[in-house]
N, C-alpha and C positions, 0 to 999 in steps of 0.2 A: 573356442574357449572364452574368449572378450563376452559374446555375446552371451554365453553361458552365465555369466558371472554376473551382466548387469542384468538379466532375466532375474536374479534372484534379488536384487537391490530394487524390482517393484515395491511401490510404498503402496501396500492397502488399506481398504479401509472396508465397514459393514455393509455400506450401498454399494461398492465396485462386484462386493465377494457375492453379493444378491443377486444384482443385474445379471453377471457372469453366469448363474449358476441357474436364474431365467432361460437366457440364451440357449444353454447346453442343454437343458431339458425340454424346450421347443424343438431340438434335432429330432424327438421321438428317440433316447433314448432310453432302455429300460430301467435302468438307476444312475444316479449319479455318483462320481466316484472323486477324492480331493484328488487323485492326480489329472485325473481329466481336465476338472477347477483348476488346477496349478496353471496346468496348461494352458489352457483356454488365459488364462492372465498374464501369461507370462512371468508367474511367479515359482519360489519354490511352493509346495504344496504345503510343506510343515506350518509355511508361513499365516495358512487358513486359521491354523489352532489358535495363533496367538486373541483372533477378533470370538471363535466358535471354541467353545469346551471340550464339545463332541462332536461325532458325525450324525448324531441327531442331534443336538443343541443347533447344527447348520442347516440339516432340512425343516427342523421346526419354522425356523425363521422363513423358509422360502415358503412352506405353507404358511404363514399365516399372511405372509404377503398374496398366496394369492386367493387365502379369503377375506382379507382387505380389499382387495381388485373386485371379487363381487359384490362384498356389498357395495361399494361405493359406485357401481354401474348399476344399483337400482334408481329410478326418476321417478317411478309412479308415485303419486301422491300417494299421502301416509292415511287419508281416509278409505281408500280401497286397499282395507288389510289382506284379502288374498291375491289379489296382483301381484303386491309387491311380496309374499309368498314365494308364488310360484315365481316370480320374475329373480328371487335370488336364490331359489330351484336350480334353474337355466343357468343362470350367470357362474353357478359354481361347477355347475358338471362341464360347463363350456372350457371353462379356465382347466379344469382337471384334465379335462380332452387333449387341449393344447399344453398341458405342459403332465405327460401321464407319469414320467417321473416322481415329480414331486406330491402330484393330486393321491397317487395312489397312498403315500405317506398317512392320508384322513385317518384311515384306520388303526393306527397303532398308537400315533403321537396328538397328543393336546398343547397345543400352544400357548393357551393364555396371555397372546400377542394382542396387541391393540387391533389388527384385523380382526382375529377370533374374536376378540370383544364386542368389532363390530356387526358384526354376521347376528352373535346371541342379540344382541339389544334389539335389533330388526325385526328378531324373529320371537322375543316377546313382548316387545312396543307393538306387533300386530296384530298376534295371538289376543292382548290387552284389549286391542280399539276392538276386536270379534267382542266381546263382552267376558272372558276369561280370566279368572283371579285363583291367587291362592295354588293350592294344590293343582285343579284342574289344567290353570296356568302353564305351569312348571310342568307336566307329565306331557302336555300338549306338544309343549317345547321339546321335550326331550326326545319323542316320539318322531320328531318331524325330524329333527337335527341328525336321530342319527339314522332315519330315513337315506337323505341328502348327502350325507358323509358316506354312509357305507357302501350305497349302491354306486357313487358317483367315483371313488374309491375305486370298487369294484370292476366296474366300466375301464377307466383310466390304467388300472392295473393288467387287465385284458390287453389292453390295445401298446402299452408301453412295448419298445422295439417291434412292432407292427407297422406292417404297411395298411391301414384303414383307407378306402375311397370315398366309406359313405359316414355320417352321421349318428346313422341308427343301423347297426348291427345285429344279428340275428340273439336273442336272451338266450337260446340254448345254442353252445360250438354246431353239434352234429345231431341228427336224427334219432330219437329217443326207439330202440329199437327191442320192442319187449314180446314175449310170448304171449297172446291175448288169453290162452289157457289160465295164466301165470297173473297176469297184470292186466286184466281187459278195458281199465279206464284208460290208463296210458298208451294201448295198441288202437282204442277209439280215436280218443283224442291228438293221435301224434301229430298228425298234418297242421293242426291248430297249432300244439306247439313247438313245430316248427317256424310257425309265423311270429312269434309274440319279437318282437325289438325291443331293444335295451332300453334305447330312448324313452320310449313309447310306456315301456314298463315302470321308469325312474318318474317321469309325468304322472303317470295313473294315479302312482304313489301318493305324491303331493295331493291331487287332488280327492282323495280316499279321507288325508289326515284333514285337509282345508274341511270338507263335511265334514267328519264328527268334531273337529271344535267346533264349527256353526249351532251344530247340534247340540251340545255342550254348552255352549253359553245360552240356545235357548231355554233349555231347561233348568240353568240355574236358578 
């Protein structure tokens, strides 16, 4: 009971209740839940509400810390605008990976955290140095962003409470298995796509949207 009691007299704070909820989601759990957080602190759980609104005002925050954590692990120099591109491609589906909990979150919630902030400005300070303005600018961006989000998202969402061994994962669960009567490109093609990989497929991507902005600023 003693122990009980001073488990709830944890003093938190915003960075304890982040870390924490880091941690928990690096287990490869499917979602995060405040009493797991309680726990994992050694707190009462209620006690989350007091720093978080909601139980998304609390993942908001762990996403944007970890697209804070990508952008700030790109190096590439800022004159090779598609490196640093695809370098914070990689950097966010990696963080997604490792924490699929919270990555899977991209798709529903917008942060508007200083991470989030720093991810957009990246991704149109490069789009920019490509020769990109104006409208062009801004769809390029948006194109690519929710590229990045969705599929890395989607990937991390997959894999959340999973045991993954590898990196790149088969793009389709199971054997596309169609009547060639019925469906004859999909009964062609199945063994192909069976091969295609998630990874493989979230890359292509990137590099699909990097050409037509190239393309894009040279025509303008």
């Amino acid at each position: 009971m003693a122990s009980d009691k001073a488990a709830t007299r944890v003093r938190l704070d915003r960075a304890m209740i982040i870390d924490a909820g880091m941690e928990l989601a690096e287990t490869g759990v499917a979602s995060i839940s405040v009493r797991d957080l309680g726990a994992r602190l050694g707190a009462d759980p209620t006690a989350i509400y007091r720093h978080f609104a909601s139980k998304d005002a609390l993942m908001s925050a762990l996403l944007d810390e970890l697209n804070g954590r990508a952008a700030a692990s790109v190096g590439i120099p800022a004159e090779d605008w598609a490196g640093r591109l695809r370098a914070l491609g990689e950097a966010t589906l990696a963080a997604f990976m490792r924490y699929p909990a919270i990555g899977a979150e991209a798709t529903t919630l917008t942060t508007h955290g200083p991470g989030e902030l720093a991810a957009i400005e990246l991704m149109l300070d490069a789009l920019h140095r490509a020769g990109l303005r104006g409208q062009d600018l801004v769809r390029h961006y948006a194109l690519l962003a929710s590229h990045v989000l969705s599929v890395a998202a989607g990937i991390a969402r997959a894999r959340a409470g999973r045991e993954v061994d590898t990196d790149d994962s088969p793009w389709i669960d199971a054997p596309l298995l169609a009547d060639p009567r019925q469906f004859p490109l999909i009964a062609e093609h199945s063994v192909l796509l069976s091969d295609l990989k998630d990874r493989e497929q979230f890359l292509l991507g990137i590099d699909v949207i990097i050409d037509a902005a190239a393309r894009a600023a040279a025509n303008a």
